[in-house]
C-alpha positions as MATLAB code, in Angstrom:
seq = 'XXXXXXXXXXXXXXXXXXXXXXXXXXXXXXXXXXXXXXXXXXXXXXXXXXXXXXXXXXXXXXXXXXXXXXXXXXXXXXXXXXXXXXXXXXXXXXXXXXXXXXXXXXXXXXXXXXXXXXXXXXXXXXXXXXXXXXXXXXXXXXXXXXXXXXXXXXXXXXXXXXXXXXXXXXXXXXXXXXXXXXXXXXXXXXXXXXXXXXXXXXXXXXXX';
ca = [
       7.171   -7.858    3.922;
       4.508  -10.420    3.171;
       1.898   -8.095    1.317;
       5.565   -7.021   -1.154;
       5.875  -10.129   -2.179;
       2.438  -11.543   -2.721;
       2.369   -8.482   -4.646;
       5.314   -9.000   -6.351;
       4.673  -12.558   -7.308;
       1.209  -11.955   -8.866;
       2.771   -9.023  -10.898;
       2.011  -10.103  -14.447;
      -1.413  -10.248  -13.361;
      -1.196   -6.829  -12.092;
      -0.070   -5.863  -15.651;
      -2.861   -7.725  -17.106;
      -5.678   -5.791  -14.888;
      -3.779   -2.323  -16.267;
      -3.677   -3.444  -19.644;
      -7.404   -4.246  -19.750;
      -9.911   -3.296  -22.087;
     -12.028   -1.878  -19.725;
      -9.344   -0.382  -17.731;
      -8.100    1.466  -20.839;
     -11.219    2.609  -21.734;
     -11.799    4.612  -18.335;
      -8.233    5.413  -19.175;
      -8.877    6.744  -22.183;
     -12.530    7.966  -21.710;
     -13.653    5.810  -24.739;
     -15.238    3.026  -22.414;
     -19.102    3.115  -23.628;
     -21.338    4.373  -20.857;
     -23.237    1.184  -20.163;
     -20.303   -0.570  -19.889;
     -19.706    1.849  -16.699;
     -23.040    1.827  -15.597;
     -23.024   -1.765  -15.344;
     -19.679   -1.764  -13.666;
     -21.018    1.226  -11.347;
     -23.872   -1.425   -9.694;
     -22.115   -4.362   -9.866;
     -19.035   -2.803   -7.696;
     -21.621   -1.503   -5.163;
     -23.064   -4.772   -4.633;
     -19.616   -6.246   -4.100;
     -18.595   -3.429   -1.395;
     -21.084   -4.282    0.519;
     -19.460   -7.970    1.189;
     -16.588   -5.937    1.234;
     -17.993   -3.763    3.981;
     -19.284   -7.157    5.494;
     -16.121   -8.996    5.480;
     -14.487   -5.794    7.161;
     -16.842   -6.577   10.076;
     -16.141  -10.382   10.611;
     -12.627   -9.620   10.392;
     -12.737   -7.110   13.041;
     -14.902   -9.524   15.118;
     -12.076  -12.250   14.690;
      -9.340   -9.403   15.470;
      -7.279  -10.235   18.787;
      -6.117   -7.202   19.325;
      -8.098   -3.603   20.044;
      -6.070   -2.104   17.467;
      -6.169   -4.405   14.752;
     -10.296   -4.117   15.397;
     -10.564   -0.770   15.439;
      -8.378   -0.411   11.833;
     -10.759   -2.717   10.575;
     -13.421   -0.616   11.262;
     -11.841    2.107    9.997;
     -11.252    0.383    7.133;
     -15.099   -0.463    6.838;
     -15.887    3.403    7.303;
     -13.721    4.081    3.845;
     -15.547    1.210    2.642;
     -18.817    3.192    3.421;
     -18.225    6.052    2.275;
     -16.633    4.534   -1.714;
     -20.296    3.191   -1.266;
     -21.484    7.252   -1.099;
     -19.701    7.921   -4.252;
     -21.282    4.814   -6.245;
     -24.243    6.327   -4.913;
     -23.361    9.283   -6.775;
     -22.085    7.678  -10.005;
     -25.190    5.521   -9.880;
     -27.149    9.032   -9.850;
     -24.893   10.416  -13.001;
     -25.403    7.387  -14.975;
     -29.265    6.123  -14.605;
     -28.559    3.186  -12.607;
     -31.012    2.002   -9.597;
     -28.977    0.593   -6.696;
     -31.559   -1.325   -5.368;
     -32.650   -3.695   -8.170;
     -29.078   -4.693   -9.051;
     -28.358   -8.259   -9.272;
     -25.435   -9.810   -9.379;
     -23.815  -11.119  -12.353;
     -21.705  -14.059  -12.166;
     -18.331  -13.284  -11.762;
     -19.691  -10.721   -9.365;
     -21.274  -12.892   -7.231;
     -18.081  -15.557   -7.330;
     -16.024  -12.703   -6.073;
     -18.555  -12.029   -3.334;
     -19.207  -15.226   -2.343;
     -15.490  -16.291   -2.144;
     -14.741  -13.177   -0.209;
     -17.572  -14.217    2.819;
     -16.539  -17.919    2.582;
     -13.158  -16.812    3.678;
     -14.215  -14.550    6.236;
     -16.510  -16.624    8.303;
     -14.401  -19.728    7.703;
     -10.503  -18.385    8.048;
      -8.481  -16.403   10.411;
      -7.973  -12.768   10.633;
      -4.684  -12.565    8.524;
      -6.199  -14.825    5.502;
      -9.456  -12.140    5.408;
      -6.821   -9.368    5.584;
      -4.725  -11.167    2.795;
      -8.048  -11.894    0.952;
      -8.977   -8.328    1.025;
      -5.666   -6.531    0.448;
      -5.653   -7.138   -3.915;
      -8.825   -5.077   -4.420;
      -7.416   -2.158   -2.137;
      -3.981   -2.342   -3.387;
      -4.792   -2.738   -7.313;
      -7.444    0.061   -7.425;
      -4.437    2.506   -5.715;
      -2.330    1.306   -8.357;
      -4.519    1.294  -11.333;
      -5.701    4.909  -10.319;
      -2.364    6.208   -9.424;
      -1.116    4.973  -13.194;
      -4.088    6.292  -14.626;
      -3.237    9.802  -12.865;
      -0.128   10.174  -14.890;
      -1.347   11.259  -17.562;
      -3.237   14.897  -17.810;
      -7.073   13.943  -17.208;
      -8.752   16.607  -19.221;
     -11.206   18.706  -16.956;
     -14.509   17.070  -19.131;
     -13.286   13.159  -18.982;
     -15.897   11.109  -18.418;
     -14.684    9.088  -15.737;
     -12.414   11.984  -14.163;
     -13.759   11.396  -10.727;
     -13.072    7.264  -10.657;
      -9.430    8.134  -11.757;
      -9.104   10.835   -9.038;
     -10.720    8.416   -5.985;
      -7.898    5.841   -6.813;
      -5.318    7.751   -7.504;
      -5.797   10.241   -4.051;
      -3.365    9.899   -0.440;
      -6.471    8.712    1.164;
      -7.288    5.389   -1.059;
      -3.503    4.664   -0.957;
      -2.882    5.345    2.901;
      -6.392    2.833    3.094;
      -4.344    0.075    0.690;
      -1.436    0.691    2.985;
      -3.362    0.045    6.284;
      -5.457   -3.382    4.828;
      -1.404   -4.553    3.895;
      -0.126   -3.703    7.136;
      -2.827   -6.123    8.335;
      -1.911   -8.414    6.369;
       1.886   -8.214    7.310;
       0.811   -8.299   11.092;
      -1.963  -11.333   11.325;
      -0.632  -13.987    7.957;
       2.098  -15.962    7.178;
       3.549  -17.036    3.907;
       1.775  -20.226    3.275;
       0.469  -21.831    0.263;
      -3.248  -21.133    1.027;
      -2.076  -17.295    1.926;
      -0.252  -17.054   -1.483;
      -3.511  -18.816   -3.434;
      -5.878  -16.748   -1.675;
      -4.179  -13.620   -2.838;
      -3.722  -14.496   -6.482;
      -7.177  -16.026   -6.378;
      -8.416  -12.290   -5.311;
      -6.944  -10.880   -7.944;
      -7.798  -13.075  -10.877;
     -11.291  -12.389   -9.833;
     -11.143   -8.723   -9.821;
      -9.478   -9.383  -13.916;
     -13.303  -11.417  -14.082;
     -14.477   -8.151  -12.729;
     -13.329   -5.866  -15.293;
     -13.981   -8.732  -18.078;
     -17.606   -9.110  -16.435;
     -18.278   -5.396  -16.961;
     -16.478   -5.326  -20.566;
     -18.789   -7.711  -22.324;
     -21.984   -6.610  -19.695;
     -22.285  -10.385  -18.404;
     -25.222  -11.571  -16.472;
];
């Protein structure tokens, strides 16, 4: 399957995304709170695009079931965007005067480009890291015992549940159903997921 082996050849940077400072840290619980809260706004402004991209890609969908997954897919989308709400709540930070930070907004803005300017099965390719990884990362995470007071018990849980992984599962499928394995497919997908490492780096060192 085509999302198996894009996955599989961009392994070592799914290793490097696990073994992250700041992915440790929520690991561990010793990530510093405004290190979160940072990360908390900066990940809502990039699932809106997300949610955004969801939309063109339905729009560009052939098929009445491919569109109506998307959709779907943009309704998970929507509600992850209820529980930032509720993170942002927990930690002090005001949705609405976020801006960007750089590797933020290179993320975004690579993740519109390619909707609005490629076909359905590059978006879905496009898309598929950020789904897959978080699964993963949570799901690793989730091995060990998460004490009932961690601070970032809830993230760990969201990632790690049946519904984020049967969501990672149905952006893939999409992926295996609309691309091919082309060079542009295989750079878009490692491209993805060297920018959500910039993520995590972005939110280590609080970059704006």
């Amino acid at each position: 399957m085509l999302s198996q082996q894009l996955w599989k050849d961009n392994y070592s940077l799914v290793q490097a995304c696990l073994n992250h400072p700041f992915v440790q840290g929520i690991a561990t619980g010793n990530l510093p709170p405004e290190n979160f809260a940072f990360y908390v706004g900066q990940d809502a402004f990039f699932l809106e695009s997300f949610a955004r991209a969801y939309s063109i890609a339905a729009a560009k969908t052939p098929d009445w079931e491919g569109f109506s997954t998307f959709h779907q897919l943009g309704n998970g989308v929507l509600e992850e965007l209820r529980l930032h709400e509720t993170y942002a709540r927990q930690w002090g930070v005001n949705l609405k005067t976020i801006q960007p930070a750089p590797a933020t907004r290179r993320y975004t803005d690579f993740l519109l480009a390619t909707a609005w300017s490629q076909d359905v099965g590059v978006i879905a390719v496009a898309m598929s890291p950020c789904m897959r990884l978080y699964a993963f990362l949570g799901q690793q995470l989730a091995k060990n015992d998460i004490p009932p007071h961690h601070p970032y018990r809830n993230w760990i849980e969201t990632y790690s549940s049946p519904l984020f992984e049967n969501l990672a599962q149905e952006i893939e499928a999409l992926s295996d159903r609309y691309a091919n394995l082309t060079e542009p497919v295989k750079s878009t997908y490692s491209y993805a997921l060297f920018c959500e490492q910039e993520f995590f780096t972005s939110a280590l060192i609080i970059e704006s």
